[in-house]
DOKOLLUM-418932 format. One record per residue: x, y, z of N, C-alpha, C, O in turn; residue in one letter. Coordinates in steps of 0.05 Angstrom, whole numbers, plus 5000, padded with zeros to 4 digits. Layout:
<rs>
XYZXYZXYZXYZa ...
</rs>
This chain:
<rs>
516245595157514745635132516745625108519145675111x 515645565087516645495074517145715049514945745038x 519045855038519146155032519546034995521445924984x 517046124985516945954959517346214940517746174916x 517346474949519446704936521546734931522446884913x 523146554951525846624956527946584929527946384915x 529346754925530246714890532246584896534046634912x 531846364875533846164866536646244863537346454853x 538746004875541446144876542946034856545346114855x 541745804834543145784814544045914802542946134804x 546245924784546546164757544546084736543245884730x 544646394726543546334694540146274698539246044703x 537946594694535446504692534446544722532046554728x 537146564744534946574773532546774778530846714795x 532246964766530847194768528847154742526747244750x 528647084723527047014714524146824729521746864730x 526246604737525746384754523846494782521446454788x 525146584791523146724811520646944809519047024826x 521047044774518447174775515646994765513247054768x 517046744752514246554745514246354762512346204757x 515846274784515246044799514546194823512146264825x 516846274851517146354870514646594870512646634884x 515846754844513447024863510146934854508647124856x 509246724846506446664844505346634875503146714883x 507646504892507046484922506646834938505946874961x 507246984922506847234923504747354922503747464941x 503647354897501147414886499347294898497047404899x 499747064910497246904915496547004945494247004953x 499547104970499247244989498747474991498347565014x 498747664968497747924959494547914964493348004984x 493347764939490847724939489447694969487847844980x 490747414978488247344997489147505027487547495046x 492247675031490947905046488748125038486848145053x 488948245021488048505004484448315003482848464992x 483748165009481347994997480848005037479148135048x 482647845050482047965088480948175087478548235089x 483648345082482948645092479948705084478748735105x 478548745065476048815055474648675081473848795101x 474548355075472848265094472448265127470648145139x 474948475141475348595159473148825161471348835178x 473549035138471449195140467949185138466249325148x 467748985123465548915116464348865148462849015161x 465548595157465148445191465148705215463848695236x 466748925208466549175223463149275220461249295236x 463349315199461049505194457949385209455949505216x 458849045209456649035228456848955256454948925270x 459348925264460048915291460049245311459749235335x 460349455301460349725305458149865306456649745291x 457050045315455750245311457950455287460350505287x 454650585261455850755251458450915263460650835257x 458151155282461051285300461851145306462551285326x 463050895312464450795321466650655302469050615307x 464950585275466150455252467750735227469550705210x 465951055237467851205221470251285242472151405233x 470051235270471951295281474351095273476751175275x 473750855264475850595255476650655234478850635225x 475050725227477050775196478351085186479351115164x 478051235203479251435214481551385229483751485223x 481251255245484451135256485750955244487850915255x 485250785220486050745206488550835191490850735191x 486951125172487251245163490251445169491951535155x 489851455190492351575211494851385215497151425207x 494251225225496050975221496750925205499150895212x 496650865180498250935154499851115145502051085135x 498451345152500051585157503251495168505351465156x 502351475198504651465213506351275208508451285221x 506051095192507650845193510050895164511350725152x 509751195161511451215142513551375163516051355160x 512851485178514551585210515551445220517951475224x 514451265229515650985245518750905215521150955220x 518350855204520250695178522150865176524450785176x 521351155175522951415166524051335138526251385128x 521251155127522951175094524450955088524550915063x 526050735105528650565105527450255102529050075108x 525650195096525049965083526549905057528349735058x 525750065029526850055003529350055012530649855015x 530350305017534350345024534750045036535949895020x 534049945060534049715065535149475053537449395052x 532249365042532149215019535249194999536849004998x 535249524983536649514965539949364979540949144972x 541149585003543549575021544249165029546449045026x 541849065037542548865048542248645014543548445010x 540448734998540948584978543648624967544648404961x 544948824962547248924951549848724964551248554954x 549648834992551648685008551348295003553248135002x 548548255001549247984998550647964974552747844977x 550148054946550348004921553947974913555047904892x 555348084946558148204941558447964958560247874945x 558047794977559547674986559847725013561647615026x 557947915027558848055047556548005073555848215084x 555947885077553547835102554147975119552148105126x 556548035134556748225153556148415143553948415152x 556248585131555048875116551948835114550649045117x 550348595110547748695108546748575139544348645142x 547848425161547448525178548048825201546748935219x 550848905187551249195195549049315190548149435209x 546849335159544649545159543349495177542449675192x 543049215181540449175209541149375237539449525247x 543749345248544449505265544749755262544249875282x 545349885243545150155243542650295241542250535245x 540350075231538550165226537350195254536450405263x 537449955268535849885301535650215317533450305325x 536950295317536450585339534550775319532250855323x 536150815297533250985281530950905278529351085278x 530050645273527250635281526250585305523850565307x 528350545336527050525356526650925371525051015387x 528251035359527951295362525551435356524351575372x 524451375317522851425311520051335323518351515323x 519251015335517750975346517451015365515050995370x 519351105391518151275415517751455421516551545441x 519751655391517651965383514551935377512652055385x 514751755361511551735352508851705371506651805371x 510251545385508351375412507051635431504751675440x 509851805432510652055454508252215442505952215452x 509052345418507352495400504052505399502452695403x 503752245393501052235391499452135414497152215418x 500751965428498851885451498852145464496752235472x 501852315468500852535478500352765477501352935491x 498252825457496853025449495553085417493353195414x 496853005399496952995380494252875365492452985353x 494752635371492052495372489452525384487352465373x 489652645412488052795423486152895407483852825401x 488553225399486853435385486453295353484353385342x 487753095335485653025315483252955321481353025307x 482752765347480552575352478052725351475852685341x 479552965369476853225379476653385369474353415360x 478253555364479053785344479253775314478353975302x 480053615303479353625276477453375267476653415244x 476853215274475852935266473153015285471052905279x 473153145302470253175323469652945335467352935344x 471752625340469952435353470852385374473152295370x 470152405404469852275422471652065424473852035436x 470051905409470151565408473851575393475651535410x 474251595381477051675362479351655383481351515386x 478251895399480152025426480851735441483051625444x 478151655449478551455474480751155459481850985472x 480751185435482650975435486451135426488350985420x 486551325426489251425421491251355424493051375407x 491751185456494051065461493950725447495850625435x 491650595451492750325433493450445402495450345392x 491950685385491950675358496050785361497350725340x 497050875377499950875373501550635373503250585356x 500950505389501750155390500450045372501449815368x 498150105356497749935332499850115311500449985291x 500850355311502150465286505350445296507450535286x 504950315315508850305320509150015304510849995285x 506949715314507549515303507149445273508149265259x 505349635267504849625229508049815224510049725211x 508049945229511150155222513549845224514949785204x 513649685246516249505250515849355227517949315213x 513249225217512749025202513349065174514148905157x 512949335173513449385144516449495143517249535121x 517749545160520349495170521649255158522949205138x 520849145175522148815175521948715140523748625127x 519148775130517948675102521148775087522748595081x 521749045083524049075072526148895074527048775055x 527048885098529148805111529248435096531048365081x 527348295101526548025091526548045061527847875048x 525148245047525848265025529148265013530048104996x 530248435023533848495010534948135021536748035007x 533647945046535947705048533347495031532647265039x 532247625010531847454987529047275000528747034997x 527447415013525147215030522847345026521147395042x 522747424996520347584988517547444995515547575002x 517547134993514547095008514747125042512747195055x 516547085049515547065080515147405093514447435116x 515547615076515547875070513847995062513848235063x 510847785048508547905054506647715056504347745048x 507747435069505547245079505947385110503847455121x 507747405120507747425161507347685151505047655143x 507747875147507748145154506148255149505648455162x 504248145121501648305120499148075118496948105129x 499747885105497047695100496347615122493947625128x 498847485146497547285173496847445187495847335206x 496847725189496047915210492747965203490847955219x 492648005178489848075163488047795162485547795158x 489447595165487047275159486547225186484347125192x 488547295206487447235235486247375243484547285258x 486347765234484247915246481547835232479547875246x 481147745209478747645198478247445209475847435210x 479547205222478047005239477446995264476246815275x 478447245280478247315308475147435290473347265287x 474747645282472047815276469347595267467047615274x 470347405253469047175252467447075263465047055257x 468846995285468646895314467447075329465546955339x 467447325338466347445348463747565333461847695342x 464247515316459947575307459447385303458547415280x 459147085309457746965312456446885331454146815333x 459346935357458446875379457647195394457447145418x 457447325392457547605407455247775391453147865400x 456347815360454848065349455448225351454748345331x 457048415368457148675369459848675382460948535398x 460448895369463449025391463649285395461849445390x 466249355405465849605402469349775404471249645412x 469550025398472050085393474050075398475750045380x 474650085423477050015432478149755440480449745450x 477149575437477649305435478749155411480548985410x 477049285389477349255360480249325357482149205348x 480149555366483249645364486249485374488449465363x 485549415392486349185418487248925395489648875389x 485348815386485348685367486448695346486848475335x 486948875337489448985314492248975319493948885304x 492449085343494649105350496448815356498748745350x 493848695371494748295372495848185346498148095342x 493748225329494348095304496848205287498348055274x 496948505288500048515277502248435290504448435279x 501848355318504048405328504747995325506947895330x 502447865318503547645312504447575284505947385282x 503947675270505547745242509247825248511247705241x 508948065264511448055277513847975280516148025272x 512247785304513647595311514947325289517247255285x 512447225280513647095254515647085242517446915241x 515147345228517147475219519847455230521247255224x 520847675249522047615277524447325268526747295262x 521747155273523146845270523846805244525846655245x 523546835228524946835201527347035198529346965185x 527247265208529947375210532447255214534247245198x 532447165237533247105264535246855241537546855234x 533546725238535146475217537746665193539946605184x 536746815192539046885172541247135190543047215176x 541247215209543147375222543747245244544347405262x 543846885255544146915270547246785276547246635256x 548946755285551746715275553046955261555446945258x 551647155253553547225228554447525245553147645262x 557947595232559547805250557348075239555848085219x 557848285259557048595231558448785225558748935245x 559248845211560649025192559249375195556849365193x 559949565198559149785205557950015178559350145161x 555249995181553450185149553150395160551650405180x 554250575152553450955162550151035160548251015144x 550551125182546851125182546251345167543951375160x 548551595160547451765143547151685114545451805102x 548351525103548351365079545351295077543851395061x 544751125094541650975097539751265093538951345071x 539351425120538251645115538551865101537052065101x 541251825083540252035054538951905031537752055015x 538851635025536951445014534151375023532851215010x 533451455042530751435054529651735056527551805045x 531051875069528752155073526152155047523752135048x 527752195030526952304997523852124997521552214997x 524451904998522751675000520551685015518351595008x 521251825045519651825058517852145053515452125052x 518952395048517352555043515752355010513552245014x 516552344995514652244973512852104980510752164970x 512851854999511051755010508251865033505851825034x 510152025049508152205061505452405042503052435044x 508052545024505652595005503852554987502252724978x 504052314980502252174966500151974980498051864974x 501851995003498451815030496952135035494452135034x 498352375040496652565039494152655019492252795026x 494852534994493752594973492152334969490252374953x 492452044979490251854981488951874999486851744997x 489352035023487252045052485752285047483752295060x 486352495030485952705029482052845028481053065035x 480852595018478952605017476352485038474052575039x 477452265052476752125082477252395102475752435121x 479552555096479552615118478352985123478553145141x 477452975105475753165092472953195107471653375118x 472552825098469352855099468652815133466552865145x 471352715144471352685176471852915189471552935213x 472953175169472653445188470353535185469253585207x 468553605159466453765152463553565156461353665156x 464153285160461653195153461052985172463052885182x 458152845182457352775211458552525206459052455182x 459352325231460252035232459051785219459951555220x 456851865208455551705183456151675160456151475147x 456851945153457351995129460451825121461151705101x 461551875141465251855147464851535143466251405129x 462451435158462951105156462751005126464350855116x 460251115112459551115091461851165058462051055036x 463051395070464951475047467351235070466151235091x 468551165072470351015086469650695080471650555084x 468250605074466250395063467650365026469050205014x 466050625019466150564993469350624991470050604967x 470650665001473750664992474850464992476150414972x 474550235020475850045025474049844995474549604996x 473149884985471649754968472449784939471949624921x 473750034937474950104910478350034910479750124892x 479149894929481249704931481149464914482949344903x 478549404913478849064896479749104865480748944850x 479049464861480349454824483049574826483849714807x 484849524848487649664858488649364852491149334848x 487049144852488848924865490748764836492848634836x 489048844816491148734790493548924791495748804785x 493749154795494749354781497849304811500249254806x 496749334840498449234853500449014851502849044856x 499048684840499648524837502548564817504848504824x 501348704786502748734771505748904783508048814779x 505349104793507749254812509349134827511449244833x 508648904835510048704854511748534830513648434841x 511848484808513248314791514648504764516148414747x 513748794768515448884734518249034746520249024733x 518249214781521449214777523249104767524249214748x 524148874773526748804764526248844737528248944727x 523948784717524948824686524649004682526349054665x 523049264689524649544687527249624686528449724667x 528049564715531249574715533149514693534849654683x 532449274689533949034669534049184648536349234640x 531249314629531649234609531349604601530449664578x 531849764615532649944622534950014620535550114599x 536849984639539949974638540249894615541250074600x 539549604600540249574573539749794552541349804532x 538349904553536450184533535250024516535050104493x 534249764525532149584511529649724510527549614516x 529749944502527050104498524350024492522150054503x 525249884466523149744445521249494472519049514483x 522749364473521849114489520149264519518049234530x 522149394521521149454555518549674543516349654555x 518749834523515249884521512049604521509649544526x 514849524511512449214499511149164525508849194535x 513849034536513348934569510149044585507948944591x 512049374588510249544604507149534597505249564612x 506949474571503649654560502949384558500549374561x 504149094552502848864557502148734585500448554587x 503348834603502848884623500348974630498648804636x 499749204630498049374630495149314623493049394633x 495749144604493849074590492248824599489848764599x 494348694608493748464617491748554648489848434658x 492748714655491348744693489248924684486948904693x 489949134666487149394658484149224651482049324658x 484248984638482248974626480048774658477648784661x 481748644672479948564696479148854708476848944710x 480648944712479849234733478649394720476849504733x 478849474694475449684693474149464689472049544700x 473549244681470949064685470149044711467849064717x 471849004727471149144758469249454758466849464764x 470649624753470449874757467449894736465649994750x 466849854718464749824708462149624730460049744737x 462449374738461049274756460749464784458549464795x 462249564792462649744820460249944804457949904810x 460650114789459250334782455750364771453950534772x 456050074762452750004747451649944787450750124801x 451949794793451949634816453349714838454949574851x 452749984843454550094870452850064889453449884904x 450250204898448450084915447449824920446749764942x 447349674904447649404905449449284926448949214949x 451149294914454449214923454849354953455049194971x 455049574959454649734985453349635004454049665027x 451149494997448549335018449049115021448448985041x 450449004999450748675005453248735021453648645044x 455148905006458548785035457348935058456848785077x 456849195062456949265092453449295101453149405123x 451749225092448649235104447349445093448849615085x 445049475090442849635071443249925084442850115068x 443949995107444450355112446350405082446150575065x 448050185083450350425069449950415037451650435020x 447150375033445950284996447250654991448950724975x 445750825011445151105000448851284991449151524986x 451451054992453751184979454351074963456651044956x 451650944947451950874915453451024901455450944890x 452151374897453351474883456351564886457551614865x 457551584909460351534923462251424906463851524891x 461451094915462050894905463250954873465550964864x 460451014857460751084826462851214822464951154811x 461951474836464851714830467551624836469451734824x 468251414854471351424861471551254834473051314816x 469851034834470150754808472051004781473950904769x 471351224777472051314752475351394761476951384743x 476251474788478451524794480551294781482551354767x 479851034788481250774788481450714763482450494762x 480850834739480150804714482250844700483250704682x 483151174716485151364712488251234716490151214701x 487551144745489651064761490950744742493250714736x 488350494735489450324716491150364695493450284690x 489550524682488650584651492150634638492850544616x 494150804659496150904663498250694657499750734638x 498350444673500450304684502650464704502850664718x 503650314699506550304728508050474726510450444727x 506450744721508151044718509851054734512251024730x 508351104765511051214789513550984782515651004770x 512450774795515250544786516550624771518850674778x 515950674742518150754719519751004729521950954720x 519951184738520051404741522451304770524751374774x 520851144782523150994810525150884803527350904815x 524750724780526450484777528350614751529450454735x 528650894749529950994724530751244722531051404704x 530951254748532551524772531451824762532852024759x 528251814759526652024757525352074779523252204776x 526251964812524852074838524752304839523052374855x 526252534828524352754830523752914826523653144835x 522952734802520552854776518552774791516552924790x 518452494811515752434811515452534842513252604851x 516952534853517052804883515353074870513053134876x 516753174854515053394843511753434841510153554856x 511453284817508653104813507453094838505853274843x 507852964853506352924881506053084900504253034916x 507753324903507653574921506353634902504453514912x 505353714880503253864863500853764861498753894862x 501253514859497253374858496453304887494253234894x 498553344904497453444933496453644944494853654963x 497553834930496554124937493654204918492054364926x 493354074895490454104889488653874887486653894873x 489253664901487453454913486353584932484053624937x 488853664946487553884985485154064975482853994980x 485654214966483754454952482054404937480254564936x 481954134917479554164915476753964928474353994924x 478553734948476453614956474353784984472153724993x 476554064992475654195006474154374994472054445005x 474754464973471854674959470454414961469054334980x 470854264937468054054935466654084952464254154951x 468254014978465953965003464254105016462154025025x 465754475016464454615024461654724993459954894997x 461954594970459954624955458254444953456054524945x 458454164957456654014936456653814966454753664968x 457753804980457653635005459853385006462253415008x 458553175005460552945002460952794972462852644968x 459152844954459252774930460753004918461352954895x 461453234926463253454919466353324932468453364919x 466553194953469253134966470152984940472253044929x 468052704927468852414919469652644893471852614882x 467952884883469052904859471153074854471853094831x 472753234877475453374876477153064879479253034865x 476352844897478652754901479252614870481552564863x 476852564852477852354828479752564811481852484801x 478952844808479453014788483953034798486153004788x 482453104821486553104829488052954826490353014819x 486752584832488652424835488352274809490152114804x 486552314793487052254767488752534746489852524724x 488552644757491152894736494052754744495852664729x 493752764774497152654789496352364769497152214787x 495752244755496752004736497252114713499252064701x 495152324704495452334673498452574677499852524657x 499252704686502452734693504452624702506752714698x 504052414716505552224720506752004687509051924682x 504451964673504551844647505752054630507552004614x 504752264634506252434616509352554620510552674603x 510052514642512352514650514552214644516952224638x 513852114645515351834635516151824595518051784580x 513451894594513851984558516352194556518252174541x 515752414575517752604563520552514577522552614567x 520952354595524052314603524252114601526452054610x 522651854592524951644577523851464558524651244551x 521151664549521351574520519251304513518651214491x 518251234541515851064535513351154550512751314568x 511950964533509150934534507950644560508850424556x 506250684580506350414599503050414598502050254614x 501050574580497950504587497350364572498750314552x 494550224575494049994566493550044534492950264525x 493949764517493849804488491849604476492549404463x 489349674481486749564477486649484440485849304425x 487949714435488949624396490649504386490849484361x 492549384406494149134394493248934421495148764422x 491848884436491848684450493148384448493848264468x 493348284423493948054427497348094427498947984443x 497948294405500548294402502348464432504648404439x 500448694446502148734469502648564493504148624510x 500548224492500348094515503047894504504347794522x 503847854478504847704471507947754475509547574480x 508747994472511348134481511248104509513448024518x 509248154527510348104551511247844568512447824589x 510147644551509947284552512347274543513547084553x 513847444524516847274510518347424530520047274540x 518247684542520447824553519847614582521847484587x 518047564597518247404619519347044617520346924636x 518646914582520446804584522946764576524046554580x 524147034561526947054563528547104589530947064587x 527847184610528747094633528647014648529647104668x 527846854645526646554655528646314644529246124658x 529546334619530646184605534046204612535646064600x 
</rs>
């Protein structure tokens, strides 16, 4: 394949160069996984029985979780280590990270496997989640969270030797377009499935992403001597990472997994539905996160203040105004929309639907807070932040629930995870001085700063 990310090794402009040429091949593999994935769930919802489909996305849900266990965090460190080492001249050093890394995540993945297949998973399936159905697939859902854990492994790893498309075409898009054409295929010819197969099927499809992958590695370490990276080095650059990440998937599951302790396997499919669905107004705002690091960095270090506000809030501006036009369509048209992607049961989490739409509003409206805060050695400020809007996300989607039911869960979870933005924004103001939400009152002039700063480095 042909890696149309990969940044140019000319002098002068390469990084420019690769954010308007190379990473469009990016964006464009962003989208039409993130555009699969939906249509995965949608093809579920009618291949499944209700319990069967909140048990999927319930294990889901877990799986994400764990795949920040599997990594232990060392993707980014990764990335950064083997990009560094190339930048010096040193290939054996960014194959050393590969090897030092190999035992820590083969350690981490047969703790994981150990863990949950044996027991762990168990008692969520039954014990806190109440499903049956959940239980009986425990041991594939570990082999599906060991091979999503490698992949997004590898995604780093491919990232730092400069192979940013083949880093989220194999690793996340071909896993997600094949599980949508296997699901395809099987409701046309079949109609129905059922859980543990589905799962089965997950596990196939990441693990051919994998492999891919795999083979693109392979091309760049293979010949080359290794040089020896202290694995405590790696893992004092990853832990940090990895608790922040854990807690902020705590604080995005926080409310799924809520409605899967207190509330029946309908409901779970239903609120699980309208989430995977309030992804489509994530997808500008993602997109945009995939292309403003490096000019953070850049123009950052410079104390290009002025510009890099411009940047940020033209930015912002540019992705805010598709996504609440989204978020506006989701909300007029949430039962609508609910019946057409997953079938007329699930019209009745219209109002669901509505309530999260106002979360994403929050979450736009902001821009590329955490990033700034990452990319400008405020991790933890924003560590902080996130052990805090975790602990009253937890609390209040659990009162909600035990008051108002499941439209009490959707409305602790918007109230929490929209404060964890409006502190997150307000934290960036107070430590370095800019502003990154959208600027609906200079529109033309904030889109226009971010067009000259992308092509001044470019040029």
């Amino acid at each position: 394949m042909a890696d149309g990310a990969r940044t140019p090794t000319a002098p002068g402009g390469s990084i420019g160069q690769f954010l308007l040429a190379g990473g469009v091949t990016v964006l464009v593999a962003h989208v039409l996984g993130m555009g699969a994935a939906i249509g995965n769930s949608m093809l579920l919802a009618r291949l499944l029985q209700p319990k069967q489909l909140a048990a999927y996305f319930l294990t889901l849900s877990v799986v994400e979780a764990g795949v920040y266990l599997v990594t232990l965090g060392l993707p980014i460190p990764l990335t950064r280590f083997i990009a560094q080492a190339r930048s010096r001249g040193r290939p054996d050093q960014a194959r050393g990270a590969l090897v030092s890394a190999l035992p820590l995540w083969l350690g981490a993945s047969v703790a994981v496997v150990l863990l949950y297949a044996g027991g762990i998973g168990t008692w969520l399936s039954e014990r806190a989640f109440g499903s049956e159905i959940m239980a009986s697939g425990v041991l594939v859902a570990s082999l599906w969270l060991v091979s999503q854990g490698s992949g997004e492994l590898l995604g780093g790893i491919l990232r730092g030797f400069r192979r940013v498309g083949s880093a989220e075409w194999l690793v996340r898009t071909l896993s997600r377009v094949a599980m949508l054409t296997a699901l395809l295929v099987w409701y046309a010819t079949i109609g129905h499935a059922e859980f543990v197969p589905v799962l089965w099927l997950a596990v196939g499809t990441s693990l051919l992403g994998l492999l891919a992958a795999l083979a693109v590695l392979r091309r760049e370490v293979i010949g080359v001597p290794s040089a020896p990276v202290s694995r405590a080095l790696l893992l004092g650059s990853a832990l940090p990472l990895l608790l922040t990440g854990l807690v902020n998937l705590v604080t995005m599951r926080a409310d799924l997994w809520t409605v899967g302790v207190l509330f029946e396997p309908d409901q779970v499919a239903i609120y699980g539905a309208a989430k995977r669905l309030i992804v489509l107004v994530s997808v500008p705002l993602a997109i945009l996160n995939l292309v403003v690091p490096p000019i953070i960095a850049e123009l950052y270090a410079k104390r290009d203040l002025d510009r890099l506000q411009a940047a940020l809030r033209g930015a912002a501006t540019l992705v805010g105004i598709p996504a609440i036009a989204t978020v506006a369509f989701l909300a007029l048209a949430s039962e609508q929309v609910l019946g057409l992607a997953f079938g007329a049961s699930f019209r009745v989490g219209g109002p669901i639907l509505a309530l999260l739409s106002l979360e994403r509003v929050a979450f736009v409206w902001v821009g590329s807070t955490g990033l700034v805060l990452m990319m400008t050695g405020y991790e933890r400020v924003l560590l902080f932040i996130t052990l805090a809007s975790a602990v009253f996300t937890v609390a209040a989607v659990v009162v909600g629930g035990h008051l108002y039911g499941v439209a009490g869960v959707a409305a602790g979870y918007v109230a929490g995870s929209s404060g964890q933005q409006l502190a997150t924004w307000v934290a960036v103001r107070r430590t370095t001085g800019l502003r990154t939400d959208v600027d609906l009152a200079n529109l033309g002039s904030a889109l226009d700063a971010l067009r000259r700063v992308l092509r001044a480095r470019s040029g």
